[in-house]
C-alpha positions, 0 to 999 in steps of 0.5 A: 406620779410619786413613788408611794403612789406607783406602789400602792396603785399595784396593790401593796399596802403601806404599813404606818408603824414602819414607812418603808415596809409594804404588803399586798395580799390577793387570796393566798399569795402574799409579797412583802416589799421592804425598802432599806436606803437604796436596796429592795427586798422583795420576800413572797410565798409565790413565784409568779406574783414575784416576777409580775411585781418585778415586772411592774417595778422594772418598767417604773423603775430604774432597778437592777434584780440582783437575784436571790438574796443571801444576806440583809443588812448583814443577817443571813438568810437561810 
């Protein structure tokens, strides 16, 4: 299966302006997935829907969860 199809057979959305930003949406939980060359970010408003997409993307996946980010593509996150 390709990868575009791994993501959205879990529910996320691509978004056609920007092909490495991802949205899934179910009620008031909302995930962005954003791809940058070899990293992921993963940005929610839901703790528990956090941790089933990682769920998901770990056993599809090769990936390490690095943790809370601090910086992406050197801009601060506060």
């Amino acid at each position: 299966m390709k990868f575009n199809d791994t993501i959205v057979s879990f529910g996320f959305k691509e978004n056609i302006i920007d092909r490495c930003t991802y949205l899934k949406v179910s009620w008031s939980k909302v995930i962005f997935f954003i791809m940058y060359v070899d990293d992921i970010l993963f940005a929610t408003n839901n703790l528990g829907l956090l941790h089933k997409t990682k769920k998901f993307f770990s056993s599809n996946f090769e990936m390490k969860d690095m943790g809370e980010a601090s910086y992406v593509i050197g801009i601060e996150i506060f």
